[in-house]
C-alpha positions in Angstrom: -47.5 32.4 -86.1 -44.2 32.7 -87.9 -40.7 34.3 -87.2 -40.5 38.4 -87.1 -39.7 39.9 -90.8 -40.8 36.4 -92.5 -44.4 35.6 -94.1 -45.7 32.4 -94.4 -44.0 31.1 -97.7 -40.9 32.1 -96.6 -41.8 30.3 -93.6 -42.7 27.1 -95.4 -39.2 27.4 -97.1 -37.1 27.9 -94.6 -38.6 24.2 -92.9 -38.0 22.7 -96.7 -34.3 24.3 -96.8 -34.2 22.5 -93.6 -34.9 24.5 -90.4 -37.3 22.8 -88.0 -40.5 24.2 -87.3 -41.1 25.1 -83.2 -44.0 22.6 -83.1 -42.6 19.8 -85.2 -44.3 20.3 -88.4 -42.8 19.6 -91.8 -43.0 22.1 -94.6 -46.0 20.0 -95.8 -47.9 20.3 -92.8 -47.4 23.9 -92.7 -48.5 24.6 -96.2 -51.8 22.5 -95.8 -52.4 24.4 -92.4 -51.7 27.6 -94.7 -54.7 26.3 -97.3 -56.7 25.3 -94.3 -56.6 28.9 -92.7 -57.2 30.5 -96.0 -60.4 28.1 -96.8 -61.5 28.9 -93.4 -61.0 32.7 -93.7 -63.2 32.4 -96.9 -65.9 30.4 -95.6 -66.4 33.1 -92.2 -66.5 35.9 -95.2 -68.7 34.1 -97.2 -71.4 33.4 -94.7 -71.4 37.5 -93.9 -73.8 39.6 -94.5 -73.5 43.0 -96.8 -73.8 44.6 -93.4 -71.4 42.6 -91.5 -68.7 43.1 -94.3 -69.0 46.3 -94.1 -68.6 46.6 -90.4 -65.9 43.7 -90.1 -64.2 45.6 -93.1 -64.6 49.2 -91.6 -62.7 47.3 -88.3 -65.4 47.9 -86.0 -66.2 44.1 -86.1 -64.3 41.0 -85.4 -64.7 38.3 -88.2 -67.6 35.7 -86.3 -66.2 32.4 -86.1 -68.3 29.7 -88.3 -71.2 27.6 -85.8 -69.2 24.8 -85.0 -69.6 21.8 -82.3 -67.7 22.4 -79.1 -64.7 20.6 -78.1 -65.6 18.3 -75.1 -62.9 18.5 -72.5 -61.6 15.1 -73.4 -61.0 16.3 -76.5 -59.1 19.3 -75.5 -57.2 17.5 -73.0 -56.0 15.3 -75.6 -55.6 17.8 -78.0 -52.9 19.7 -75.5 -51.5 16.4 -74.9 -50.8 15.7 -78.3 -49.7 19.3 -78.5 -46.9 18.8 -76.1 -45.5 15.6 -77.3 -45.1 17.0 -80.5 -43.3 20.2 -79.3 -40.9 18.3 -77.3 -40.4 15.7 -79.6 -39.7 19.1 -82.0 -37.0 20.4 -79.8 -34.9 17.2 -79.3 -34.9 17.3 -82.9 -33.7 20.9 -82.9 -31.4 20.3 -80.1 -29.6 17.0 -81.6 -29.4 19.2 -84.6 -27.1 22.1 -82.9 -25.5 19.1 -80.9 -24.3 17.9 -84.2 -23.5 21.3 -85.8 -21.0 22.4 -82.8 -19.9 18.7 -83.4 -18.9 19.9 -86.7 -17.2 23.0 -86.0 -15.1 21.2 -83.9 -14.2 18.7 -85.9 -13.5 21.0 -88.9 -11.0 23.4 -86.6 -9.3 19.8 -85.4 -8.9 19.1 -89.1 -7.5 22.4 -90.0 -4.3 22.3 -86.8 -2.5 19.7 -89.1 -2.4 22.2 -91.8 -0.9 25.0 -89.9 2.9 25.6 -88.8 4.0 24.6 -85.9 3.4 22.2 -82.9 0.3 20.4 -83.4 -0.3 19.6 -79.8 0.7 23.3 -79.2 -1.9 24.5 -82.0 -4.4 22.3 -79.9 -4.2 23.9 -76.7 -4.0 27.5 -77.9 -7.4 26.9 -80.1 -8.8 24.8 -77.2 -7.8 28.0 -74.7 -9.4 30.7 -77.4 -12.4 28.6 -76.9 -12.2 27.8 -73.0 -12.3 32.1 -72.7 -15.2 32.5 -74.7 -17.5 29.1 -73.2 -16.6 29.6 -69.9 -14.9 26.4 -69.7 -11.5 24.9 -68.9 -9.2 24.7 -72.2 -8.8 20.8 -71.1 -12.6 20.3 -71.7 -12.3 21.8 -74.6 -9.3 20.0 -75.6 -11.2 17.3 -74.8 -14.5 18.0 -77.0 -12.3 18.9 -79.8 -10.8 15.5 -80.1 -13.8 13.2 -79.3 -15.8 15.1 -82.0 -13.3 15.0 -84.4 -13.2 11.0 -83.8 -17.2 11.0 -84.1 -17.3 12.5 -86.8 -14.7 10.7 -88.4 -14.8 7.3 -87.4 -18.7 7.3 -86.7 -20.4 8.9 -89.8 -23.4 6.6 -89.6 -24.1 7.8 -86.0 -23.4 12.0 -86.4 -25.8 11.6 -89.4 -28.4 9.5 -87.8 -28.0 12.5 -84.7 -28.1 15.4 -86.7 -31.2 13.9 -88.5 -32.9 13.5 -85.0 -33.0 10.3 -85.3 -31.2 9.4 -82.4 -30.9 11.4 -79.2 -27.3 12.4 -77.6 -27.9 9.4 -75.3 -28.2 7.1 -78.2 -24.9 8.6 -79.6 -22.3 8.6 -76.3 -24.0 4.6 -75.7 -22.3 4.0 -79.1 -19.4 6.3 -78.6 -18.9 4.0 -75.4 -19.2 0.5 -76.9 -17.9 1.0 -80.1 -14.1 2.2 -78.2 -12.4 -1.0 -78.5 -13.7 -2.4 -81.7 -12.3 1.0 -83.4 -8.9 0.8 -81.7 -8.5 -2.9 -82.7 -6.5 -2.5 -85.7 -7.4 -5.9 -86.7 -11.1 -5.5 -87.6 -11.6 -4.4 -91.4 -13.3 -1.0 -91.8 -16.1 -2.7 -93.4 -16.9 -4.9 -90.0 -16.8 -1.5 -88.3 -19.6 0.3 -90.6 -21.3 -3.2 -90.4 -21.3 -3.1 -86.5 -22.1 0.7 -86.3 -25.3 0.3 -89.0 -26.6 -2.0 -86.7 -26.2 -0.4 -83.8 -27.8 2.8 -85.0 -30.8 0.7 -86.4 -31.6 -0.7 -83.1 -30.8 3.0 -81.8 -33.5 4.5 -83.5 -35.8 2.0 -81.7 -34.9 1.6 -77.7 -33.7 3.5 -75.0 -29.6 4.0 -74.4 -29.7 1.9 -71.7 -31.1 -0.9 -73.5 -28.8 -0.7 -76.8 -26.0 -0.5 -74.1 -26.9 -4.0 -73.1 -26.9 -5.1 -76.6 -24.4 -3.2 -77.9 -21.9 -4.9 -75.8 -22.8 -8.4 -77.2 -23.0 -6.8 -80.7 -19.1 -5.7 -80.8 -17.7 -8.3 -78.9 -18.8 -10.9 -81.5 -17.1 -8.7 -83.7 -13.6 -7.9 -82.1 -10.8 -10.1 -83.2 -9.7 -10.9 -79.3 -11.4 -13.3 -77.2 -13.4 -12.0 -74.8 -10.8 -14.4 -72.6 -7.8 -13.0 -73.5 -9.0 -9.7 -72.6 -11.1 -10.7 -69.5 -7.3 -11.8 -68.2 -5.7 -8.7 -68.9 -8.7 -6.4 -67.4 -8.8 -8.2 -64.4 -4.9 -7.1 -63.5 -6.4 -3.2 -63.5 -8.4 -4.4 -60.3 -8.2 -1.3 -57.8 -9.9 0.5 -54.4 -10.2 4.3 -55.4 -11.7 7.4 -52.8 -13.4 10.5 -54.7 -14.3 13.8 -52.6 -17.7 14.5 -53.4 -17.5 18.1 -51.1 -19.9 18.5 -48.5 -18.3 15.6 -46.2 -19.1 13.1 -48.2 -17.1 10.7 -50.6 -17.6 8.4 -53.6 -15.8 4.9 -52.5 -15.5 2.9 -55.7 -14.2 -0.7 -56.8 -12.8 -1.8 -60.1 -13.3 -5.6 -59.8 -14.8 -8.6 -61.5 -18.2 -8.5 -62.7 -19.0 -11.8 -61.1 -17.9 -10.3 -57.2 -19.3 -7.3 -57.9 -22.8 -8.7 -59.0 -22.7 -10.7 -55.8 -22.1 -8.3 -53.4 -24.2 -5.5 -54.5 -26.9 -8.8 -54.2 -26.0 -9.3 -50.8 -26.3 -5.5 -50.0 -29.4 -5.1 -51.7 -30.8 -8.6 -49.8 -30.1 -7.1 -46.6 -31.4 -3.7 -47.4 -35.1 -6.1 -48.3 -35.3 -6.7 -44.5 -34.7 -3.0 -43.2 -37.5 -2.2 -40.6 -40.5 -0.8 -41.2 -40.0 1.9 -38.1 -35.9 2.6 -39.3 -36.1 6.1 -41.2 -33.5 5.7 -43.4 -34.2 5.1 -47.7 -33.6 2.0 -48.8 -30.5 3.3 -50.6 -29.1 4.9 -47.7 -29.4 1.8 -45.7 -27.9 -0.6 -48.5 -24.7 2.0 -48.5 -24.8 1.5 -44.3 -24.6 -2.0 -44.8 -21.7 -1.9 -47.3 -20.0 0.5 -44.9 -20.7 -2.1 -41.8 -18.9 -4.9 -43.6 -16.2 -3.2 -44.4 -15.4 -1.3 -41.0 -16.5 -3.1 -38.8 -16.4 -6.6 -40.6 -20.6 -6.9 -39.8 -23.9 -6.1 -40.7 -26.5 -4.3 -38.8 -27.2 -6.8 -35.7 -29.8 -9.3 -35.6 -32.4 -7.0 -33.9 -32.9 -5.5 -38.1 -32.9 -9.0 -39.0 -30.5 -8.9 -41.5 -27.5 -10.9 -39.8 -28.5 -13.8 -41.7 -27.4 -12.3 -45.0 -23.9 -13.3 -43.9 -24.0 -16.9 -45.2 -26.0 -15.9 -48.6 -24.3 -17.7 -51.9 -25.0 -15.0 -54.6 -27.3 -16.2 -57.3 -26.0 -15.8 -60.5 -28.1 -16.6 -63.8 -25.9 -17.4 -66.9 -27.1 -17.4 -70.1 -24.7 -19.6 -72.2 -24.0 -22.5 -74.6 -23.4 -26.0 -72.8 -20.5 -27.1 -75.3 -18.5 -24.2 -73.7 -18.8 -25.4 -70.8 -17.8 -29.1 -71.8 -14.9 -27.6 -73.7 -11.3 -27.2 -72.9 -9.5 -23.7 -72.7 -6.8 -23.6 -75.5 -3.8 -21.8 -74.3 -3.6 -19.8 -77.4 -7.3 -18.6 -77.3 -8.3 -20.6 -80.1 -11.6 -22.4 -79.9 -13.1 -19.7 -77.9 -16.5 -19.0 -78.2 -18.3 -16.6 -80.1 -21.4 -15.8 -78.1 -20.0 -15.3 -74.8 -22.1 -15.9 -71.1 -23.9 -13.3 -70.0 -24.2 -11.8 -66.4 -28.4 -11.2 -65.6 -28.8 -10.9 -69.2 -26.7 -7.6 -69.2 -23.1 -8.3 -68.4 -20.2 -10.1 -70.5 -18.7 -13.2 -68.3 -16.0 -14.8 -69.7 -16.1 -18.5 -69.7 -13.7 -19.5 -67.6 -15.8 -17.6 -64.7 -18.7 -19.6 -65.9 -16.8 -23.0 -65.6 -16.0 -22.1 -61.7 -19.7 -21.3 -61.3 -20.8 -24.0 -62.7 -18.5 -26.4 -61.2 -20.4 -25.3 -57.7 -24.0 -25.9 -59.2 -26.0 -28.9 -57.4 -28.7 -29.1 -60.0 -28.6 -28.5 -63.9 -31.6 -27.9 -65.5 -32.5 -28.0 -69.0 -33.7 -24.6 -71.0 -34.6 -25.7 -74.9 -34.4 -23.1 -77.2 -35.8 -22.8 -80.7 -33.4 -23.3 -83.1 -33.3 -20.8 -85.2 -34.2 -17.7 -83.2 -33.1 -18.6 -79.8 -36.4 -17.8 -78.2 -37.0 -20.2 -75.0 -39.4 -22.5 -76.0 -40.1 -24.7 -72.7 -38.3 -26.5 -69.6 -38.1 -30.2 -68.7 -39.7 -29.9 -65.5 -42.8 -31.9 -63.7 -43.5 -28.6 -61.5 -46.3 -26.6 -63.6 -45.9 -23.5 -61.6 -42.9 -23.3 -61.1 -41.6 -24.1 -64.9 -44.2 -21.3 -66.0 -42.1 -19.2 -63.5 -38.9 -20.0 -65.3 -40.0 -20.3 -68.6 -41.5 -16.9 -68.6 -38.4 -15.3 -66.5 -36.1 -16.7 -69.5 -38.8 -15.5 -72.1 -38.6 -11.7 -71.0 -35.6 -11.3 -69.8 -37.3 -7.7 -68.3 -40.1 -5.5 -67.8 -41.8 -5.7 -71.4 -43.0 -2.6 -71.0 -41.5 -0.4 -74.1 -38.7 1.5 -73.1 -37.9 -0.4 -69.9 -34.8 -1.7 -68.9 -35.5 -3.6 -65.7 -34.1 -7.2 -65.2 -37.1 -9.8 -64.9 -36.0 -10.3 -61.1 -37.1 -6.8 -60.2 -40.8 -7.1 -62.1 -43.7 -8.5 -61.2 -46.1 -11.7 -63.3 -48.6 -9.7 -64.6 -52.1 -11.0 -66.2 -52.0 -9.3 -69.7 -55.8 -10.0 -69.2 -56.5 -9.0 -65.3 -57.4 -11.7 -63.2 -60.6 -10.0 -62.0 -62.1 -9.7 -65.3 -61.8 -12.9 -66.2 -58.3 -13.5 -67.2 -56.4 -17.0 -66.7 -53.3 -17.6 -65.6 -51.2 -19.4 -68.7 -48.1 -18.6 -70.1 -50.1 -17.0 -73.4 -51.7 -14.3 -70.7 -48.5 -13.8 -68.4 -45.5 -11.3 -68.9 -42.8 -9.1 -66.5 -44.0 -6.1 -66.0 -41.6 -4.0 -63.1 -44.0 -2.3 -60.3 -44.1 0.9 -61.5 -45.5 0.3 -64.8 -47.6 -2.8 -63.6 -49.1 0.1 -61.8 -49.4 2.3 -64.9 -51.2 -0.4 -66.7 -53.7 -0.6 -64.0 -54.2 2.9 -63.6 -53.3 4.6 -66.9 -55.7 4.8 -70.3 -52.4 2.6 -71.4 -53.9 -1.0 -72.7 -51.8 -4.0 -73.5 -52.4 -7.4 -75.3 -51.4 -10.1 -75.8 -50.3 -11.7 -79.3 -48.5 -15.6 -80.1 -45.2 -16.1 -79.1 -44.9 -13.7 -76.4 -45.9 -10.6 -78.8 -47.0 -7.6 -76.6 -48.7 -4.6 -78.3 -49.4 -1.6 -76.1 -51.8 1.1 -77.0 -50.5 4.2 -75.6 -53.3 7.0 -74.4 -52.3 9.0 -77.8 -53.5 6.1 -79.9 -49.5 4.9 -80.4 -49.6 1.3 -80.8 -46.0 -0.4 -79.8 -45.1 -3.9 -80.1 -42.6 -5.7 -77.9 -40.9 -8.9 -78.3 -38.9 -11.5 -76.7 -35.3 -10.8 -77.5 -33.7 -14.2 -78.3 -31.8 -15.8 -75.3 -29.5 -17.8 -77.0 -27.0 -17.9 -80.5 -29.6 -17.0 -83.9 -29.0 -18.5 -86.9 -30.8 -15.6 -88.7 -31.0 -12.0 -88.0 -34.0 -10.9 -86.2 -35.8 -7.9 -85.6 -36.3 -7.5 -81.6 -37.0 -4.4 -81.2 -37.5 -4.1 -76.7 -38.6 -0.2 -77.5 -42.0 -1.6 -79.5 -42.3 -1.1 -82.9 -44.6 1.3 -84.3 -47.1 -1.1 -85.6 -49.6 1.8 -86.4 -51.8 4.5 -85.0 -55.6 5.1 -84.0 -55.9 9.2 -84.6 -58.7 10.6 -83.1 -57.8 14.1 -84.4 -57.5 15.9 -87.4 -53.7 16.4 -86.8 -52.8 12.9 -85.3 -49.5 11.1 -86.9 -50.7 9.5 -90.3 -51.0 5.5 -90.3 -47.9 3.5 -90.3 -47.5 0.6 -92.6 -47.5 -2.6 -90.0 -44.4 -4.5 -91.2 -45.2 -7.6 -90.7 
């Protein structure tokens, strides 16, 4: 039960010193299975007879197990279930601790070259080398690791902590690493609008998925860099390049470095084109969407009309913007100044600047209203005389994406799903509709998962463990007050069916 040479106190204080138990378990939990055991062990000696004793104590006798009921195989089932989500949930913990002690070490040796004699980049390599020999690596890599951990832990103490704790996952921690770049080379953002922009960031860590704190990482530090998005929209777009990587095996990577806005609208057109493919052509659907690419650019064509996909030639990307209507209205200053603050957004994941928007706009034959409510941005309805289709829209700008917790899929690739199936009785309103992508619309149906649904768009999910997660809309629009939407699901509370099931949350609400 415990590590060779160490009983079970020691045990218990090596989890309180802080060593994590294989299984998950805090030093608490340990010492009440401890007391549990020994009440158990008392209780099978108790209920022996003076002949039993002597035979259990003379070893020629197991020690009976106490009558007991006998675990149905649900219960074991969920039992082992339970089991295993614990123990991996136990070793991310231990591995984001190690992640974050090597992160340390590194850090500590990069300290230490600007203390010792000589050529610090010289003193770099030679300690990165000393490394590379003993790793099995190249010395650049490790030149390489040195440095980024030293920055980390530096200039993102928030984050290492919140990694080292297990909070976060290493996924959680290179998302920031990633975003946070260009706020901590502007030199004019205050240190304290750094630690403000990192806090958040690893508070809305804790609760999603990297790629969704990507998407709203993005938004997060660009409100908080001193440049307009603009200004520096203009000087990206002048890195614009073709590039050719060898991938071995015949095969290359082919790669464009171009404006968002093109590069949304052909990889629609490719993916519209690969949504005809026959049903009798053998190729994927990703191998046909590259053949398409390829097509256009050899042989200026796509696949002939016999795939039915010739027609894709004429297609005018769609592009949804999510955006303020005074910026459109306004005029650019030449200096930057009046930009806005909350910039337009791409599908709801990238940054458009607004001058793209203006073009885009410029071209649009029909403007419809979207009212928001003003003080958390949440769509609230459309000024349209089509029911349907304005439940269509005004739940596409409510979700944004799959609601399921955890998933990251735009709205346009889910499916309008009754929160209340249709054949048992469910309507179809906007208080019983939500996104939900195709796989987990699926997973509803076929899972013990179970979902409901609460005002305002409020999902809460029951997961087969008895985890109860709520999701809600994330605003669409500027807030005028900080709010808490959490697209993970908070952990609203538990239903344990076990003795060792988490403990009740608190609902925070």
């Amino acid at each position: 039960m415990f590590e060779d040479g160490m009983d079970a106190e020691e045990y218990i204080a090596a989890v309180r010193a802080g060593a994590i138990d294989p299984y998950g378990r805090s030093a608490d939990e340990l010492q009440e299975s401890l007391d549990a055991y020994d009440r158990d062990w008392t209780e099978r000696l108790m209920a022996l007879t003076d002949e039993q004793l002597d035979e259990v104590v003379a070893g020629r006798m197991p020690l009976p197990a106490l009558p007991g009921p006998i675990e149905s195989e649900h219960a074991a089932r969920f039992r082992a279930e339970f089991e295993f989500v614990g123990r991996a949930r136990a070793l991310q913990a231990q591995r984001a601790r190690l992640e974050a002690a090597e992160r340390e070490l590194l850090a500590a040796r990069f300290a230490r070259l600007a203390d010792e004699p000589g050529v610090f980049d010289t003193n770099l390599r030679e300690t990165a080398s000393n490394l590379a020999v003993e790793l099995r690596l190249s010395d650049r890599t490790m030149e390489r690791r040195m440095i980024a951990a030293a920055r980390t832990v530096t200039e993102l103490p928030l984050t290492h902590d919140a990694h080292r704790a297990g909070r976060i996952n290493s996924g959680h921690l290179r998302t920031i690493e990633q975003a946070t770049e260009t706020l901590r080379l502007d030199s004019n953002v205050q240190p304290d609008e750094r630690a403000r922009v990192e806090q958040e960031l690893v508070a809305i860590a804790e609760t999603v998925t990297p790629g969704q704190l990507r998407s709203r990482a993005r938004r997060i530090v660009d409100r908080a860099l001193s440049e307009p998005l603009q200004q520096r929209h203009d000087r990206a777009r002048e890195t614009r390049e073709l590039f050719l990587q060898d991938e071995g095996d015949g095969m290359a990577f082919l790669g464009v470095r171009c404006i968002a806005v093109a590069a949304k609208a052909a990889y629609n057109r490719a993916t519209d084109a690969a949504r005809r493919k026959p049903k009798d052509d053998p190729r994927t659907f990703d191998q046909y969407r590259a053949d398409v690419v390829l097509d256009l650019l050899t042989r200026g064509e796509v696949p002939d009309d016999t795939n039915g996909v010739h027609g894709v030639n004429g297609i005018t990307a769609t592009v949804a913007l999510t955006i303020p209507a005074t910026s459109l209205l306004r005029e650019r200053g030449g200096d930057g100044a009046g930009q806005e603050l909350f910039p337009a957004l791409l599908d709801d994941e990238i940054l458009v600047d607004v001058d793209t928007v203006r073009m885009l706009a410029a071209e649009t034959v029909t403007w419809e209203r979207l009212f928001l409510h003003p003080v958390t941005g949440v769509p609230v309805t459309v000024d349209t005389y089509r029911p349907n289709r304005a439940m269509r829209r005004w739940l596409r700008a409510r979700d944004g994406r799959c609601r399921w917790p955890g998933c990251n899929n735009p709205v346009y690739r889910a499916d309008v799903d009754h929160t209340h199936d249709w054949a048992a009785g469910g309507v179809t309103t906007i208080g019983n509709l939500a996104h939900l992508c195709r796989r987990h619309h699926t997973m509803k149906h076929a899972t013990a998962w179970t979902v409901q649904q609460l005002q305002d768009g409020v999902l809460e999910f029951t997961s087969p463990l008895g985890v109860v997660l709520r999701s809600e809309p994330e605003p669409q629009g500027p807030a005028f007050t900080d709010t808490d939407d959490v697209i993970w699901g908070t952990i609203a509370c538990t239903q344990p069916s076990l003795p060792n099931a988490p403990p009740l949350v608190d609902v925070p609400f």
